[in-house]
N, C-alpha and C positions, 0 to 999 in steps of 0.2 A: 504494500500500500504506500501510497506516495502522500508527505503532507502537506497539506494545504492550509490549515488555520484561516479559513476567511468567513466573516460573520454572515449571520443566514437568517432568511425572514420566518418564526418557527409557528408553526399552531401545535399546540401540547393542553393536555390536561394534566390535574393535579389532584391525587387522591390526599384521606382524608388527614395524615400525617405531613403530608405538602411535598412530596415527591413529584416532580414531574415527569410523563410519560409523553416523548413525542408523537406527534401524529403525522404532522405534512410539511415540510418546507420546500422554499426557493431557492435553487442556487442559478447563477445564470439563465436566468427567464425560466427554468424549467421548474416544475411543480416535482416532486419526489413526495410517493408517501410511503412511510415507515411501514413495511412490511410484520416483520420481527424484531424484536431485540432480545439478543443472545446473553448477551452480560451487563450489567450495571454497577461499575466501581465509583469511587469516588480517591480524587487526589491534589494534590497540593501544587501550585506551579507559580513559582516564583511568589510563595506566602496567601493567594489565592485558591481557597477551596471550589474546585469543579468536581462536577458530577460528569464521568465517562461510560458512553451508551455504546457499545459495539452493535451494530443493525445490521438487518439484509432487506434490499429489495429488486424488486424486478425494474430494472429499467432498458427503456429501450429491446425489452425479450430477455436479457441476459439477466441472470441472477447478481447482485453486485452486493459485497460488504463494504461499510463505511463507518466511521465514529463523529459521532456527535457530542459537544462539547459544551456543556449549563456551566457558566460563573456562578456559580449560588450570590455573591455583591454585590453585583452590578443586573444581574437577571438577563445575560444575553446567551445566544445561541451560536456558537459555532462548527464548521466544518471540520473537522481535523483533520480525518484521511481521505481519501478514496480510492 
């Protein structure tokens, strides 16, 4: 997987302990929706708690994994791999 770190427009829900689970985002005009998520860690980057989503979805026909990236401080969404 190659990394990308670029921020992403996200629709996500949040169950009742405030986890977020994503649903659909934008990268490059394209809509992607969150098929699966395989794992959900959480870590530290540069004193900044994120939350790390490893996902799969189909795009394009091809089956694709990708990592999704929560700032829990600032509340944004990014791309991390693809």
């Amino acid at each position: 997987m190659k990394v990308v770190m670029t921020p992403i427009e996200m629709i996500a829900w949040f169950d009742i302990p405030g986890t977020p689970r994503p649903i659909r985002f934008r990268h490059e005009g394209n809509i992607v929706k969150v098929e699966m998520i395989i794992r959900i860690s959480e870590e530290k980057l540069a004193g900044n708690r994120m939350k790390v989503y490893e996902c799969q979805s189909e795009v394009h026909g091809l089956m694709k994994q990708f990592q999704l990236k929560y700032e829990l401080s600032s509340c944004k969404w990014f791309l991390y791999k693809i």
